[in-house]
PyMOL commands that place a pseudoatom at each C-alpha (Angstrom):
pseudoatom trace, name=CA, resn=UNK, resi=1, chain=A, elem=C, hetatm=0, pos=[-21.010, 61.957, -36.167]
pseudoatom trace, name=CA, resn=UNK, resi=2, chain=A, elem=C, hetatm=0, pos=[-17.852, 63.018, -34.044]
pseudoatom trace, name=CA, resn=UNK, resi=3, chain=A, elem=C, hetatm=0, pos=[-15.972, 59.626, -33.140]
pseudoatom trace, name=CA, resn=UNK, resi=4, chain=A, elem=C, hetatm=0, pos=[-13.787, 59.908, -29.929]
pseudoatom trace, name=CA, resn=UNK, resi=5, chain=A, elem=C, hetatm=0, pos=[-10.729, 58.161, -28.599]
pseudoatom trace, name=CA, resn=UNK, resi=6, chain=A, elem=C, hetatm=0, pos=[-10.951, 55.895, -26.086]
pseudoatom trace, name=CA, resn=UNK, resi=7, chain=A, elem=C, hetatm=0, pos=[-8.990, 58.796, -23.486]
pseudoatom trace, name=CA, resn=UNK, resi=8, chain=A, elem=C, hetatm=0, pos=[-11.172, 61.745, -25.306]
pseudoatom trace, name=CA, resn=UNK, resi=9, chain=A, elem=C, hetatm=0, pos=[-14.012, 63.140, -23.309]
pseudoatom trace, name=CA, resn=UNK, resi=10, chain=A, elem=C, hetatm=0, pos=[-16.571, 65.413, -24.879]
pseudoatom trace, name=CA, resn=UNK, resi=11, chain=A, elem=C, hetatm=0, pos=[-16.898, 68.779, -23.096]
pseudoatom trace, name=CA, resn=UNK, resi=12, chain=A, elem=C, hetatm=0, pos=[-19.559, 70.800, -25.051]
pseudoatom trace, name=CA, resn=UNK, resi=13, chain=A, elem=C, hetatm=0, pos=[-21.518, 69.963, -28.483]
pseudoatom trace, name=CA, resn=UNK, resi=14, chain=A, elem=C, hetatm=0, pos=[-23.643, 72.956, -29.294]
pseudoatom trace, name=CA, resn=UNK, resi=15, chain=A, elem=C, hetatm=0, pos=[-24.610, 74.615, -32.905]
pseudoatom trace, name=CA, resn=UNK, resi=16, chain=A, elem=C, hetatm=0, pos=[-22.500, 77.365, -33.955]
pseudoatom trace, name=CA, resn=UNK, resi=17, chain=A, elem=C, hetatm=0, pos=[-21.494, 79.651, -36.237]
pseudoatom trace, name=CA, resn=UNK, resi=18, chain=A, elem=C, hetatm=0, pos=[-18.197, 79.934, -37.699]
pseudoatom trace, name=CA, resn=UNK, resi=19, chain=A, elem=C, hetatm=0, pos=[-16.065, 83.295, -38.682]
pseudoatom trace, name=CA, resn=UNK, resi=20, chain=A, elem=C, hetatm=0, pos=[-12.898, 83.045, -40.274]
pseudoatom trace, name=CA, resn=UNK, resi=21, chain=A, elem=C, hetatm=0, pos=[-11.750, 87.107, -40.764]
pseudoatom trace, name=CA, resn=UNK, resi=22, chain=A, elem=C, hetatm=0, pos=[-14.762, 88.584, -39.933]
pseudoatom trace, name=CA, resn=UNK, resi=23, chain=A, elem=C, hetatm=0, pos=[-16.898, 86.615, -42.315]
pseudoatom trace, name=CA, resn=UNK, resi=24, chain=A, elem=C, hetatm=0, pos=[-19.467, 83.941, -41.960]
pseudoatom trace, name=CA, resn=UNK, resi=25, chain=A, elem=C, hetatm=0, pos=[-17.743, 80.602, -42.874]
pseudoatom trace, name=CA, resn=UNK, resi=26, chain=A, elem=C, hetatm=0, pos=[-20.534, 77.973, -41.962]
pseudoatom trace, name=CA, resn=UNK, resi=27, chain=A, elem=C, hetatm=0, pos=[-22.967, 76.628, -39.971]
pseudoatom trace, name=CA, resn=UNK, resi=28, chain=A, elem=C, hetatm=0, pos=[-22.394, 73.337, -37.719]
pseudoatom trace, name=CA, resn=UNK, resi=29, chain=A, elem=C, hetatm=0, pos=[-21.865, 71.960, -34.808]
pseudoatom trace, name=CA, resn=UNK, resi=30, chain=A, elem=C, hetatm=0, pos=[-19.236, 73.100, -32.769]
pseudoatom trace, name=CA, resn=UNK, resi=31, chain=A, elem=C, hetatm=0, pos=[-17.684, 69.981, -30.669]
pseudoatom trace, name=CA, resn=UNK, resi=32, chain=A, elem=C, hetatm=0, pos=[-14.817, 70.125, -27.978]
pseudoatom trace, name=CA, resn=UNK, resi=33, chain=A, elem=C, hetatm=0, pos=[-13.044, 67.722, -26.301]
pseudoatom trace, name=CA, resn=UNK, resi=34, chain=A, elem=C, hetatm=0, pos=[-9.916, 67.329, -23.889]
pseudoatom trace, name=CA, resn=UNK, resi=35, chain=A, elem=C, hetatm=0, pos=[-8.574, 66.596, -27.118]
pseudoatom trace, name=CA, resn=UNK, resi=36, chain=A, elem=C, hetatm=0, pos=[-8.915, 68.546, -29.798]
pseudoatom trace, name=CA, resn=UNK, resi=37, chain=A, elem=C, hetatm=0, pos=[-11.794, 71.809, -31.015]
pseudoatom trace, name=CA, resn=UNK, resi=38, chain=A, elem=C, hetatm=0, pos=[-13.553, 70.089, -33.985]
pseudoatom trace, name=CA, resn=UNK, resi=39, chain=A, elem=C, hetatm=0, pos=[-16.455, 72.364, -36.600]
pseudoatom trace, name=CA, resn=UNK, resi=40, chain=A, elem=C, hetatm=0, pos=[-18.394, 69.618, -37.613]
pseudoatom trace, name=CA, resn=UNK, resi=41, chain=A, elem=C, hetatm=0, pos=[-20.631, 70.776, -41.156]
pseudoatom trace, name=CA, resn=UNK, resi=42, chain=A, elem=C, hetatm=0, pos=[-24.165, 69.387, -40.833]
pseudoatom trace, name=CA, resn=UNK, resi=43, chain=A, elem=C, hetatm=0, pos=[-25.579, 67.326, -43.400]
pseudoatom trace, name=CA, resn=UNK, resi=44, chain=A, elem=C, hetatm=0, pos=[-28.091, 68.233, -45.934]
pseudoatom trace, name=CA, resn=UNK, resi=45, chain=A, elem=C, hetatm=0, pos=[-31.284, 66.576, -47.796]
pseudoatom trace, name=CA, resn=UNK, resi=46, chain=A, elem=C, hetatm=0, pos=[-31.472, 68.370, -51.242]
pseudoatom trace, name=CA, resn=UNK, resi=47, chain=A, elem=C, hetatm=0, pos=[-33.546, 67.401, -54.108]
pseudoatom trace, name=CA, resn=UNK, resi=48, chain=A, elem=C, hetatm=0, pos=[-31.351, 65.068, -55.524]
pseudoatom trace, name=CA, resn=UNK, resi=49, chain=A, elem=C, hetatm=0, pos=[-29.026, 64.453, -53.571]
pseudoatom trace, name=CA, resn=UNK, resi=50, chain=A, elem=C, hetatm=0, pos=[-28.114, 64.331, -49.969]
pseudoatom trace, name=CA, resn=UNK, resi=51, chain=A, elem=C, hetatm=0, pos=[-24.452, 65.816, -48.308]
pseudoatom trace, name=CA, resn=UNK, resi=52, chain=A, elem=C, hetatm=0, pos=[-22.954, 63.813, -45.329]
pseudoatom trace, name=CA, resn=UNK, resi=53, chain=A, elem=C, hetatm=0, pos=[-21.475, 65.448, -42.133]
pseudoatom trace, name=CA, resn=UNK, resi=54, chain=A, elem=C, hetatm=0, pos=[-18.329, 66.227, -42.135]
pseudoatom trace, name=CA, resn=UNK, resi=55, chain=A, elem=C, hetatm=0, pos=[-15.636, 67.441, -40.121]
pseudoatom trace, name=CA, resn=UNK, resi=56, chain=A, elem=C, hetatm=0, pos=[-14.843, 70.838, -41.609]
pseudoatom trace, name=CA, resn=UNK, resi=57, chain=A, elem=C, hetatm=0, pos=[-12.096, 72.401, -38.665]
pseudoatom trace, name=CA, resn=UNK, resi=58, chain=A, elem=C, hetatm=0, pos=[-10.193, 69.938, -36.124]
pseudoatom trace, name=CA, resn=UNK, resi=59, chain=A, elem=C, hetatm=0, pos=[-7.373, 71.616, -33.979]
pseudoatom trace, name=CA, resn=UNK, resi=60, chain=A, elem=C, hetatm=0, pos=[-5.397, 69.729, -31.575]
pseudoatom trace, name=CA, resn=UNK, resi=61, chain=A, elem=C, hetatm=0, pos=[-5.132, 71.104, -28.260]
pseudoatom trace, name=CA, resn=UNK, resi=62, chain=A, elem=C, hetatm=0, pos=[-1.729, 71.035, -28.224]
pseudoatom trace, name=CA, resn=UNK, resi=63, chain=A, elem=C, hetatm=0, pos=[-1.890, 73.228, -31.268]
pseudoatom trace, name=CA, resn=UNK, resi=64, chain=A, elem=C, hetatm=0, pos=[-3.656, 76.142, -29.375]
pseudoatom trace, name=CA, resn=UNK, resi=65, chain=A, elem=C, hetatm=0, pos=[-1.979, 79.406, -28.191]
pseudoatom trace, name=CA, resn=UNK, resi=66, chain=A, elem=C, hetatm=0, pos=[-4.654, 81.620, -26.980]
pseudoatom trace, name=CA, resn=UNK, resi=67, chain=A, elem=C, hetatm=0, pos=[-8.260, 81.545, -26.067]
pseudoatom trace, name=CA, resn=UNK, resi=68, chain=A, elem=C, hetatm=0, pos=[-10.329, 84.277, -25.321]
pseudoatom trace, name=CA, resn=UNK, resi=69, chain=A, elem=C, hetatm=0, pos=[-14.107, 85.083, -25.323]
pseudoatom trace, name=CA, resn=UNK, resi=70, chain=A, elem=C, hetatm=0, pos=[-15.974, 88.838, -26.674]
pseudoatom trace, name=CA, resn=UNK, resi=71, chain=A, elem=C, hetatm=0, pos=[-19.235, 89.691, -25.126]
pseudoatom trace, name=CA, resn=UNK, resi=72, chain=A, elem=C, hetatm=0, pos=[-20.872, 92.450, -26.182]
pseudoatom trace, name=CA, resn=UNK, resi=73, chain=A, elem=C, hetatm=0, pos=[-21.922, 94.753, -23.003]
pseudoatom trace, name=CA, resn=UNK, resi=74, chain=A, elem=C, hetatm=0, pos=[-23.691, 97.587, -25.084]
pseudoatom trace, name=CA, resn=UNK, resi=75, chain=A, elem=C, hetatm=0, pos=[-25.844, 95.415, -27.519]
pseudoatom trace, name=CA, resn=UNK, resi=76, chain=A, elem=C, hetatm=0, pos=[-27.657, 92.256, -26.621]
pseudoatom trace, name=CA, resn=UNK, resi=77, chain=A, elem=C, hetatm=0, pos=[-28.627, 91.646, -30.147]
pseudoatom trace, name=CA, resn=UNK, resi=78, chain=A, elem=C, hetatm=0, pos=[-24.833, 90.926, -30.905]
pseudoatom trace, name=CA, resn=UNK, resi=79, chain=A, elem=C, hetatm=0, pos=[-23.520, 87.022, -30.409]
pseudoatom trace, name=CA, resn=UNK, resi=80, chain=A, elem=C, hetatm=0, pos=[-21.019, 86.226, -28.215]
pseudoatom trace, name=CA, resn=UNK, resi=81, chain=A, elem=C, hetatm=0, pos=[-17.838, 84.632, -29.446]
pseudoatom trace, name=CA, resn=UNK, resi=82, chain=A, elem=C, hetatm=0, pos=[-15.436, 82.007, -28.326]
pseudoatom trace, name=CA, resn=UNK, resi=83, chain=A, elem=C, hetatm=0, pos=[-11.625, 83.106, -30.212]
pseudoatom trace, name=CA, resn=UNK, resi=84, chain=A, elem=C, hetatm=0, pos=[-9.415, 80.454, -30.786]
pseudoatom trace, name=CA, resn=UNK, resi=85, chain=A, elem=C, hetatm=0, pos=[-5.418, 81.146, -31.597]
pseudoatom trace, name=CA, resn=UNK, resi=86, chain=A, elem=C, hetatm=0, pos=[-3.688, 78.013, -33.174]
pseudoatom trace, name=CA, resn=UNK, resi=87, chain=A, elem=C, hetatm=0, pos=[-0.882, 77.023, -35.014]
pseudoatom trace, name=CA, resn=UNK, resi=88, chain=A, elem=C, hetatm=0, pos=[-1.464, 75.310, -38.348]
pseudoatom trace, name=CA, resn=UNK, resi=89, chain=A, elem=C, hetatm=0, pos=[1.630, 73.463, -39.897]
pseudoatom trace, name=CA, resn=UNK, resi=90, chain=A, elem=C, hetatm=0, pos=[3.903, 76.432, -38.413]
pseudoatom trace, name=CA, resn=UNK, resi=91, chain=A, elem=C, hetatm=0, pos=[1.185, 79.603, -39.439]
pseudoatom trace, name=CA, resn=UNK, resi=92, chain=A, elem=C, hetatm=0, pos=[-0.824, 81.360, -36.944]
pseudoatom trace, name=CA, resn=UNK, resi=93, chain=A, elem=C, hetatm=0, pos=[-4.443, 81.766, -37.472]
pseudoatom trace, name=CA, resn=UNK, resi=94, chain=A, elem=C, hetatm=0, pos=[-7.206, 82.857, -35.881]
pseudoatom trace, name=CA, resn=UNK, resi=95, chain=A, elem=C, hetatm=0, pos=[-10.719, 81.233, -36.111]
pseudoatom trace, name=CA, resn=UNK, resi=96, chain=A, elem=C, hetatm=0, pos=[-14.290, 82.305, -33.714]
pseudoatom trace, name=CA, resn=UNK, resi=97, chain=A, elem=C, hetatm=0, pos=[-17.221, 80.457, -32.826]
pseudoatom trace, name=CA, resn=UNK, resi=98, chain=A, elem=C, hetatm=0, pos=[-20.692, 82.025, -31.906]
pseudoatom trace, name=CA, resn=UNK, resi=99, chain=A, elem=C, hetatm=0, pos=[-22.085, 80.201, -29.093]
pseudoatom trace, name=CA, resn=UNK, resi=100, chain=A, elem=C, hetatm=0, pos=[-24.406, 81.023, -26.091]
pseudoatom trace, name=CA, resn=UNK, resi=101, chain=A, elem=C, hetatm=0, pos=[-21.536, 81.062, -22.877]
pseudoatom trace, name=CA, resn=UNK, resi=102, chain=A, elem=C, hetatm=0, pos=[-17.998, 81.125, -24.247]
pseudoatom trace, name=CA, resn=UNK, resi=103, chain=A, elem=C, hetatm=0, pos=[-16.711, 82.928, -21.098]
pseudoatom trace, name=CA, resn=UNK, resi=104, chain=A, elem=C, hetatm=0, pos=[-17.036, 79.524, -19.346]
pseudoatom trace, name=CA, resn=UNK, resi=105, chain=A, elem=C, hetatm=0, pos=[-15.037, 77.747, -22.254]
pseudoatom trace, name=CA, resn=UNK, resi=106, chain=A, elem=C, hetatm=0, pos=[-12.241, 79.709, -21.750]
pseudoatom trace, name=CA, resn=UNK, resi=107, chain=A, elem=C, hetatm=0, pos=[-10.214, 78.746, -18.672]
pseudoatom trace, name=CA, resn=UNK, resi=108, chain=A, elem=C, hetatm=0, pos=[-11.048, 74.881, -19.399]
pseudoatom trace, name=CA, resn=UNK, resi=109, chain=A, elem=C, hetatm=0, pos=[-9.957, 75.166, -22.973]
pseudoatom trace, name=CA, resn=UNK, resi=110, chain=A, elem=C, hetatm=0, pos=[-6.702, 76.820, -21.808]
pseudoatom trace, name=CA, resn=UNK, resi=111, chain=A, elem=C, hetatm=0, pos=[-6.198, 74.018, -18.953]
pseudoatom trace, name=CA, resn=UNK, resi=112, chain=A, elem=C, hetatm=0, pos=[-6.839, 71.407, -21.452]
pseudoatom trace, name=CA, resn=UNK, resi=113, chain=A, elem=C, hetatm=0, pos=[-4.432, 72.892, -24.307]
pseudoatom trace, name=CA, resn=UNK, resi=114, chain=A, elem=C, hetatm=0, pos=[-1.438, 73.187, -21.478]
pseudoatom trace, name=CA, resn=UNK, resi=115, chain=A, elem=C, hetatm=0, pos=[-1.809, 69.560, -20.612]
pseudoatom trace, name=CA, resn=UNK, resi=116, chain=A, elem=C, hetatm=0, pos=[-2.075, 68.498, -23.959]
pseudoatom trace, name=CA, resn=UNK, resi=117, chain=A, elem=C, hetatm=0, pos=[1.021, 70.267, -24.962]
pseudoatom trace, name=CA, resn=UNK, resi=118, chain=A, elem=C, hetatm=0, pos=[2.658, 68.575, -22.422]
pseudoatom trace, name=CA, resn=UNK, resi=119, chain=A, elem=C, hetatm=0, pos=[1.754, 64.796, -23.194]
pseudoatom trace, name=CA, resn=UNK, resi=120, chain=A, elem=C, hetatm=0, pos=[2.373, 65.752, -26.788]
pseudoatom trace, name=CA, resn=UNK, resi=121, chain=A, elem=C, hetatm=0, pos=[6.347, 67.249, -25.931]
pseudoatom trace, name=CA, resn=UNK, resi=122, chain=A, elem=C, hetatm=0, pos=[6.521, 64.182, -23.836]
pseudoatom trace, name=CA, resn=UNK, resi=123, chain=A, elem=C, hetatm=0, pos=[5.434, 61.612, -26.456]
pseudoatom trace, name=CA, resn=UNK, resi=124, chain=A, elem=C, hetatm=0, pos=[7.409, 63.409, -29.110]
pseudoatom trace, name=CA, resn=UNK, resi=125, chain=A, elem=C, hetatm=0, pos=[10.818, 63.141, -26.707]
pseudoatom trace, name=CA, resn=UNK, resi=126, chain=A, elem=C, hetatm=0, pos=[9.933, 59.563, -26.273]
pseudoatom trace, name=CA, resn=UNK, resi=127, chain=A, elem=C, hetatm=0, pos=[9.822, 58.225, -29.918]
pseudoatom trace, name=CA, resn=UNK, resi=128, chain=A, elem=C, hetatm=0, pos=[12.857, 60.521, -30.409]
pseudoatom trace, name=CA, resn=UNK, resi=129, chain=A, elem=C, hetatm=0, pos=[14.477, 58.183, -28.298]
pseudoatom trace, name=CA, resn=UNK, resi=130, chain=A, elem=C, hetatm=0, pos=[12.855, 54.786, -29.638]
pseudoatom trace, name=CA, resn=UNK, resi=131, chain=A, elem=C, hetatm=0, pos=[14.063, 56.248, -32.747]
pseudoatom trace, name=CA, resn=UNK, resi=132, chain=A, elem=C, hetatm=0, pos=[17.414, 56.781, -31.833]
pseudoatom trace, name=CA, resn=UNK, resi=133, chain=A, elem=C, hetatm=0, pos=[17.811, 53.907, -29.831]
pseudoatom trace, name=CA, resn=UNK, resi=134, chain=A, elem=C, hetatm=0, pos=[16.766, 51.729, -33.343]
pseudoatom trace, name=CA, resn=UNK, resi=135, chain=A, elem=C, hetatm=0, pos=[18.928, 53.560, -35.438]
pseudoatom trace, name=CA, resn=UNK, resi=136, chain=A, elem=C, hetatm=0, pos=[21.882, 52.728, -32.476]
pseudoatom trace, name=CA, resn=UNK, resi=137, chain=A, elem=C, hetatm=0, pos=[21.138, 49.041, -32.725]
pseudoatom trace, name=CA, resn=UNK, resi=138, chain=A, elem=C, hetatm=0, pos=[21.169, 48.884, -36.015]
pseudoatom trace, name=CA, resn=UNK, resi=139, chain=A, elem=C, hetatm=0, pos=[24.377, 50.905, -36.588]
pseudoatom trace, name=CA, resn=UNK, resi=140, chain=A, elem=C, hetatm=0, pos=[25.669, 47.811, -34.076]
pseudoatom trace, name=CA, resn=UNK, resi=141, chain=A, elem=C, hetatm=0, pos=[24.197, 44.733, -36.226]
pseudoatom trace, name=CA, resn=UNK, resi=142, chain=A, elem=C, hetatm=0, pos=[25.432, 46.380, -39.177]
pseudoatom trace, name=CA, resn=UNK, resi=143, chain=A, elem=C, hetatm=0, pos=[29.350, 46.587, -37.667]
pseudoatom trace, name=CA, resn=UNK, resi=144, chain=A, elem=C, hetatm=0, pos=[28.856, 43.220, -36.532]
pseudoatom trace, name=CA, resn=UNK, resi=145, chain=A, elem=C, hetatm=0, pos=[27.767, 41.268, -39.835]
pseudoatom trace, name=CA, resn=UNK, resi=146, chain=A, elem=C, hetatm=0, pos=[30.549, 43.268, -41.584]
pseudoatom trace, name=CA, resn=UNK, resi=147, chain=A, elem=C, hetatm=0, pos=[33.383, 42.431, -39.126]
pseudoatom trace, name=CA, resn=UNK, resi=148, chain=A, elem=C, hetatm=0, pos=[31.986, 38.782, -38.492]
pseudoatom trace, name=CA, resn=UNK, resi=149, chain=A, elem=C, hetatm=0, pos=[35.003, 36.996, -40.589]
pseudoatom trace, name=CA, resn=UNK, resi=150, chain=A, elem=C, hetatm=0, pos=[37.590, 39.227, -38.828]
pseudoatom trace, name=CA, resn=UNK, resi=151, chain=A, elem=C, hetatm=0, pos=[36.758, 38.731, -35.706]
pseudoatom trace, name=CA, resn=UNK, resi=152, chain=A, elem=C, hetatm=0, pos=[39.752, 36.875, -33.035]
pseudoatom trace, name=CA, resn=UNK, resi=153, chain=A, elem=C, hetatm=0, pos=[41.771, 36.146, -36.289]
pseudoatom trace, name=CA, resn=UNK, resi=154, chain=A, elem=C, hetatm=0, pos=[44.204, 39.594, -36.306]
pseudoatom trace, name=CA, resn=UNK, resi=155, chain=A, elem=C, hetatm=0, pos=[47.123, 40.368, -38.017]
pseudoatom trace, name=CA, resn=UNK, resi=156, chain=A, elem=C, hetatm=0, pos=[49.325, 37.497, -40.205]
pseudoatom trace, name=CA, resn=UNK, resi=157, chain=A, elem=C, hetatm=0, pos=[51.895, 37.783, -37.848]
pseudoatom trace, name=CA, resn=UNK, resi=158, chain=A, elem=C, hetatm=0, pos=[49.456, 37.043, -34.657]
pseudoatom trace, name=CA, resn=UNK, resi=159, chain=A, elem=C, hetatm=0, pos=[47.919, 33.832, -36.437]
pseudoatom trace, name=CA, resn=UNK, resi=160, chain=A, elem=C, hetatm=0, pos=[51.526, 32.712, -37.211]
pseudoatom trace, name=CA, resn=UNK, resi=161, chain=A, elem=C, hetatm=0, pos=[51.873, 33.362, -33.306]
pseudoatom trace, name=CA, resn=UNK, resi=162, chain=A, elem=C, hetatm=0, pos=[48.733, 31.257, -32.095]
pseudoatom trace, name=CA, resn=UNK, resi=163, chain=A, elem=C, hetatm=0, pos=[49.963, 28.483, -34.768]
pseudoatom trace, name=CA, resn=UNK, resi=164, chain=A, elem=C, hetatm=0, pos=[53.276, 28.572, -33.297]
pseudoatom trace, name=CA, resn=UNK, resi=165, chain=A, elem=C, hetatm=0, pos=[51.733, 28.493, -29.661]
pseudoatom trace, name=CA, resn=UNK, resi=166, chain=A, elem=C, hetatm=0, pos=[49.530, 25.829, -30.922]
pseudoatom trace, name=CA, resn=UNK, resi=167, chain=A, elem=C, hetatm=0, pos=[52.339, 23.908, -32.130]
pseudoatom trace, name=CA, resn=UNK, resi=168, chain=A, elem=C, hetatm=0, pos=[54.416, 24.324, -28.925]
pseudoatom trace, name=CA, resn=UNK, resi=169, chain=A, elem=C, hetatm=0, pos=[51.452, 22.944, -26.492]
pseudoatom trace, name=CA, resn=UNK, resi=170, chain=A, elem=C, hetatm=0, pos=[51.595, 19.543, -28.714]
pseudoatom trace, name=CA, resn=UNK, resi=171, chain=A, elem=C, hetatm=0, pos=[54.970, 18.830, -28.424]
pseudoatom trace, name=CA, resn=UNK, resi=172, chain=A, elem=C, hetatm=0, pos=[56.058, 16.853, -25.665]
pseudoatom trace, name=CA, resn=UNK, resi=173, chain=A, elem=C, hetatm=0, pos=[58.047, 18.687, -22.957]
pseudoatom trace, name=CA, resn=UNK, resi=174, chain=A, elem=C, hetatm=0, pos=[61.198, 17.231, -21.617]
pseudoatom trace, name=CA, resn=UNK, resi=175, chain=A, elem=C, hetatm=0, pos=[62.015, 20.218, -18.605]
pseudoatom trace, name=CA, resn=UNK, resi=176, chain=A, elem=C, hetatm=0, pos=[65.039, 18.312, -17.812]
pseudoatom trace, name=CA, resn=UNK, resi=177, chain=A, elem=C, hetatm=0, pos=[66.969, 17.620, -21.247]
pseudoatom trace, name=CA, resn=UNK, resi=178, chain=A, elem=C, hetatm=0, pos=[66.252, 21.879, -21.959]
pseudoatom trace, name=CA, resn=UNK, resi=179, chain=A, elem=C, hetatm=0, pos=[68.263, 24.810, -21.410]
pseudoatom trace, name=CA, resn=UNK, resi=180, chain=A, elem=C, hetatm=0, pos=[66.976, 27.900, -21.760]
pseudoatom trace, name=CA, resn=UNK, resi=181, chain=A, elem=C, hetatm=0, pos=[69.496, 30.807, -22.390]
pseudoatom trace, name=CA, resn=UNK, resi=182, chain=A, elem=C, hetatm=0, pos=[69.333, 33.560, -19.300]
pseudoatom trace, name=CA, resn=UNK, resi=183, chain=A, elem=C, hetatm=0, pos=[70.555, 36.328, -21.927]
pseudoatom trace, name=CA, resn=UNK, resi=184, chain=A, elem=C, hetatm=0, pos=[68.333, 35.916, -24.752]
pseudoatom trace, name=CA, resn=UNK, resi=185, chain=A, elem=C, hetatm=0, pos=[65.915, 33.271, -23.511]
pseudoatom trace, name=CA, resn=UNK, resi=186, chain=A, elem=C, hetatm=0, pos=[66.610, 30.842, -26.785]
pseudoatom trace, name=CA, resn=UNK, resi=187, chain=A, elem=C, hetatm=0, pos=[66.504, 26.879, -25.860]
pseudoatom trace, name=CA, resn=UNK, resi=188, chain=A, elem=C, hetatm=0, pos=[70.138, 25.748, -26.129]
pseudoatom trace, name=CA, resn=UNK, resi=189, chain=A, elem=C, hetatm=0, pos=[71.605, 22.503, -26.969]
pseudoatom trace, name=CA, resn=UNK, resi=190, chain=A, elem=C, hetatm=0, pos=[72.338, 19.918, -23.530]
pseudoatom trace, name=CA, resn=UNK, resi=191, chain=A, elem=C, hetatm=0, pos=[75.524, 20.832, -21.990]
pseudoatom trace, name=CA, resn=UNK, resi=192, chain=A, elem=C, hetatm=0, pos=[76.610, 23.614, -24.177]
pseudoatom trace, name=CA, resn=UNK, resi=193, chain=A, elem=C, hetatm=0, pos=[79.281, 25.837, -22.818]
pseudoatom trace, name=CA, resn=UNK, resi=194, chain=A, elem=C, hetatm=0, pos=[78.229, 28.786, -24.813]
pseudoatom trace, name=CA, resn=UNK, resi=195, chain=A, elem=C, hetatm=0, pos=[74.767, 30.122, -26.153]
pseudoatom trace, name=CA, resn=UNK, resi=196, chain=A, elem=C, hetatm=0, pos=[75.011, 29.332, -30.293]
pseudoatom trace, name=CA, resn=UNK, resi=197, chain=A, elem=C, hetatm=0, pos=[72.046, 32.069, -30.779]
pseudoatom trace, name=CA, resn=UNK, resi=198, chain=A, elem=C, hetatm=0, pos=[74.058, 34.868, -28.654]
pseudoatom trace, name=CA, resn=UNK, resi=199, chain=A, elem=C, hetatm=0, pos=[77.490, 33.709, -27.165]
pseudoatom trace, name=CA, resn=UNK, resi=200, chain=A, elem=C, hetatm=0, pos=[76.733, 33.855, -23.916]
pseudoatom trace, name=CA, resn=UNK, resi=201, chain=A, elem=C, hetatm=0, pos=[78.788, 32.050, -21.556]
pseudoatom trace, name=CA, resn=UNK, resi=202, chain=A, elem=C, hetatm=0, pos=[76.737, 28.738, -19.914]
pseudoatom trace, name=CA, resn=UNK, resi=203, chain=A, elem=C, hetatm=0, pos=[79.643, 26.781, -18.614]
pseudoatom trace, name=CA, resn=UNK, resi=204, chain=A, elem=C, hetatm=0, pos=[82.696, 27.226, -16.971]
for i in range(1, 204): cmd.bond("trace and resi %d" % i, "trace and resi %d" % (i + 1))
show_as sticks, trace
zoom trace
């Protein structure tokens, strides 16, 4: 028994044979959906045993390149044929179905495979970029737990800086007792006539 997706709609169900190169491959039931073309092998009773169904062809829509349908004009004896072009894991192959009407199959099997191909294209694009977006934030949480202990602390000379700073904000300011000198911007003694860092002349 075929089980369907929730979004999968059966079109036809119908016994068929199936030809792979111009020989008889088996005898099922031929199922096809919006979905996919599945050959499903019948079960059998034997003597001592009994086979289960079983899905022996399934080919995404997506998958399918060409569709056609023979019917005979000349003979009527001679089945018609539903022709099914598909790509399986990159190789082409070819597979036919016997069935009563597969000139009706054809245009809704081809309408089918285009907008399958394009949900598929679309849903691959879109976990190419869940994919890449994952691998992005994890490229980030792995720069951040390896730079966690450096961050804001820089260079020996920058904490000696932010010490020094540090330092300066808890020492009491007296803006009147300081001089600062205008030529190299060192604090100079009170009342000095001359800068002792630089020379410069304070005082007349």
């Amino acid at each position: 028994m075929i089980v369907l997706d929730p979004d999968e709609n059966e079109i036809l169900q119908e016994k068929s044979v199936m030809i792979q190169n111009g020989a008889k491959v088996e005898n099922g039931v031929l199922h096809i959906t919006n979905k996919r073309i599945l050959y499903e092998k019948q079960g059998e009773r034997k003597l001592r045993r009994a086979d289960a169904s079983r899905i022996f062809l399934e080919i995404p829509m997506y998958e399918i390149v060409n569709v056609a349908s023979a019917v005979p004009k000349m003979s009527l004896m001679t089945k018609k044929k539903l022709s099914v072009e598909y790509r399986d894991n990159g190789d082409m192959k070819v597979v036919e179905f016997e069935i009563k009407h597969p000139e009706t199959l054809v245009d809704t099997i081809k309408n089918w495979a285009t907008t399958s191909k394009r949900e598929h294209e679309d849903r691959m694009k879109s976990e190419d970029q869940e994919r890449f977006r994952r691998e992005v934030e994890l490229a980030k949480a792995k720069a951040t737990k390896s730079n966690v202990n450096m961050i804001n602390l820089g260079t020996g000379t920058q904490r000696k800086d932010i010490q020094t700073d540090q330092g300066k904000s808890n020492m009491p300011k007296k803006v009147d007792t300081i001089e600062v000198c205008p030529e190299c911007g060192e604090v100079i003694p009170e009342n000095s006539k001359f800068c002792p860092h630089c020379g410069y002349k304070i005082h007349d």
